[in-house]
C-alpha positions in Angstrom: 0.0 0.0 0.0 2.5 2.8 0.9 4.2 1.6 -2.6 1.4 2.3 -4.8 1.0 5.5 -3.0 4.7 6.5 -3.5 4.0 5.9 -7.2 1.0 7.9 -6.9 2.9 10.7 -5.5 5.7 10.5 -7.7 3.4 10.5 -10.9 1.6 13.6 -9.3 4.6 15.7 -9.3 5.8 15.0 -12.4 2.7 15.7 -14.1 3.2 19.4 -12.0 6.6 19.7 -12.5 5.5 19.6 -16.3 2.7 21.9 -16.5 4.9 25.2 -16.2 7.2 24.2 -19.4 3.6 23.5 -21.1 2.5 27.0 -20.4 5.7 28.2 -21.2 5.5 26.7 -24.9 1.8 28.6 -25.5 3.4 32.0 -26.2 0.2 34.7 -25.7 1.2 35.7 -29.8 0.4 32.2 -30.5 -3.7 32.8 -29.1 -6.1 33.2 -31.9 -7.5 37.0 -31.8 -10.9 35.9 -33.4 -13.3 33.2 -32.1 -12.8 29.7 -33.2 -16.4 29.9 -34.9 -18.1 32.8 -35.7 -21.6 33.3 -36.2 -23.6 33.4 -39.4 -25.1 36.8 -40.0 -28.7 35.0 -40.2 -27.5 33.5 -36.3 -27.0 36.4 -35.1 -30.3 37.9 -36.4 -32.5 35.4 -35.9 -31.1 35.4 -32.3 -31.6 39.2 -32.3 -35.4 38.4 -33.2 -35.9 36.6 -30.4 -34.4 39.2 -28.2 -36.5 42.1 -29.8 -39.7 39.7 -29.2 -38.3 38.9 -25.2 -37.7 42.6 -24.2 -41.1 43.1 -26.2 -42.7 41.0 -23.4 -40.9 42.0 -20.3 -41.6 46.0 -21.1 -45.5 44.7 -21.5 -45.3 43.1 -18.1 -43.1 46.1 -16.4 -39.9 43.6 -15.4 -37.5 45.9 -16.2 -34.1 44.2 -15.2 -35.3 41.4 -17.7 -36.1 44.0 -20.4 -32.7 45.6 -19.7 -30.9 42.2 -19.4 -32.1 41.4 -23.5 -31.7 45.0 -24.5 -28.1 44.8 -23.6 -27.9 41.4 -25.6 -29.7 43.4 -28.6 -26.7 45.5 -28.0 -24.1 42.8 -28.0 -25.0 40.7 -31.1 -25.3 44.6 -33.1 -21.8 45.0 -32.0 -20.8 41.3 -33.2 -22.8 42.2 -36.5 -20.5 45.4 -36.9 -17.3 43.7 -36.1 -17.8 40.5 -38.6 -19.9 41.6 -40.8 -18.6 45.3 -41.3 -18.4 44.6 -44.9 -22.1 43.3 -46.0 -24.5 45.5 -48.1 -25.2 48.8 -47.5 -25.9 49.1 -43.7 -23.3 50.2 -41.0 -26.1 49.5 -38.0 -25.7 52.8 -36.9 -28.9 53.9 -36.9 -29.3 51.3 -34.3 -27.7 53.5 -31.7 -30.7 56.2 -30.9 -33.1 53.6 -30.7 -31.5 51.7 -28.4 -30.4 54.5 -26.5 -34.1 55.6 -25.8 -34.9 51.8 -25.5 -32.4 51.9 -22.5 -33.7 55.2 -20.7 -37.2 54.1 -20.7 -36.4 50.7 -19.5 -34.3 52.6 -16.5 -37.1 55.0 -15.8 -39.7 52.2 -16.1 -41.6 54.2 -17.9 -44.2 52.2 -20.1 -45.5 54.6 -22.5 -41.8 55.7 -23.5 -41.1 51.8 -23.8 -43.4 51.8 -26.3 -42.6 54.7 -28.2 -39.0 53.4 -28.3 -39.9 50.2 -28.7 -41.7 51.0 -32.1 -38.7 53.2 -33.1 -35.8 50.2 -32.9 -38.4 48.1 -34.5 -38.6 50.7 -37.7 -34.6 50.7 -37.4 -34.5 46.9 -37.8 -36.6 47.3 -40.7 -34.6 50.0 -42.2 -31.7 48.3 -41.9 -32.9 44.9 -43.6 -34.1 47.6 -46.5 -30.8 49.5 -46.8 -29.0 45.7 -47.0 -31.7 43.9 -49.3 -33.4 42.2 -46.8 -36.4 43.8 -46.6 -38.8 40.8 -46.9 -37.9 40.3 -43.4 -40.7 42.7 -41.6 -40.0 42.8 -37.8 -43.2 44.0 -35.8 -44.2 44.4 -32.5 -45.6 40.5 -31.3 -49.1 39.7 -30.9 -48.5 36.3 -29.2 -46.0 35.3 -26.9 -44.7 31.7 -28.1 -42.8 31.9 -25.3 -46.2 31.5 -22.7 -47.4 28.9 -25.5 -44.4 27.4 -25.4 -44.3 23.8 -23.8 -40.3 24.4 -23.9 -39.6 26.6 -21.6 -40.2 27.9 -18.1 -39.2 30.8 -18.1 -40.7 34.0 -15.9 -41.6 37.5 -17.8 -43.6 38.0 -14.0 -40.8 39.5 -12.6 -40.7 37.9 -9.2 
């Protein structure tokens, strides 16, 4: 028994007396800069659809650190969408930014009729943007339905507590 768990020891520091030369040999120049996979452009948007829908919902029910928690996703895939796809058709996104700046102040003052009102105007900025890149046969629009309350798939809370 005590010789199994010398071997046991011994294999255990030699396995840690290698792991510094392994680090050593990953030089930080040697890291990819870009993601191992990056995202279709239809990912990203049909992921940003959802998103639109979901802070949709949580304005309409007033839980506002949800609807804040999806607008700043909105936010992040945008800002993917500039950075990969910088160079497709005719749209930078940036008439993204005033929309989703209003988005975000009535969200912080819970304030429901300026949720709307902003609401509609990042929805019209979506649609401008699939016009201005040839995509305009994709109409976003404020949801009548919630699939996600018809949704056997998920339990998810829009309540807020």
């Amino acid at each position: 028994m005590v010789g199994s768990r010398r071997v046991a020891v011994t294999g255990a520091a030699c396995i840690a007396a290698a792991l510094p030369g392994l680090a050593d040999e990953q030089k930080p120049s040697q890291l990819p800069t870009e993601p191992a996979l990056t995202l279709r452009l239809n990912d990203l948007m049909v992921a940003t659809q959802l998103r639109h829908f979901k802070v949709w919902y949580a304005g309409l029910v007033q839980n506002w650190p949800l609807a804040n928690y999806e607008l700043q996703q909105i936010r992040a895939a945008i800002a993917d969408t500039k950075r990969y796809y910088a160079n497709q058709g005719d749209s930078t996104m940036a008439g993204m930014t005033e929309p989703t700046d209003e988005l975000d102040a009535a969200i912080k003052a819970k304030d429901l009729d300026k949720f709307h009102k902003a609401y509609a105007k990042l929805t019209a900025a979506c649609n401008a943007c699939h016009e201005a890149t040839g995509f305009g046969f994709i109409k976003i629009r404020e949801p009548r339905l919630s699939p996600i309350e018809t949704s056997p798939f998920t339990d998810e809370s829009f309540s807020g507590q």
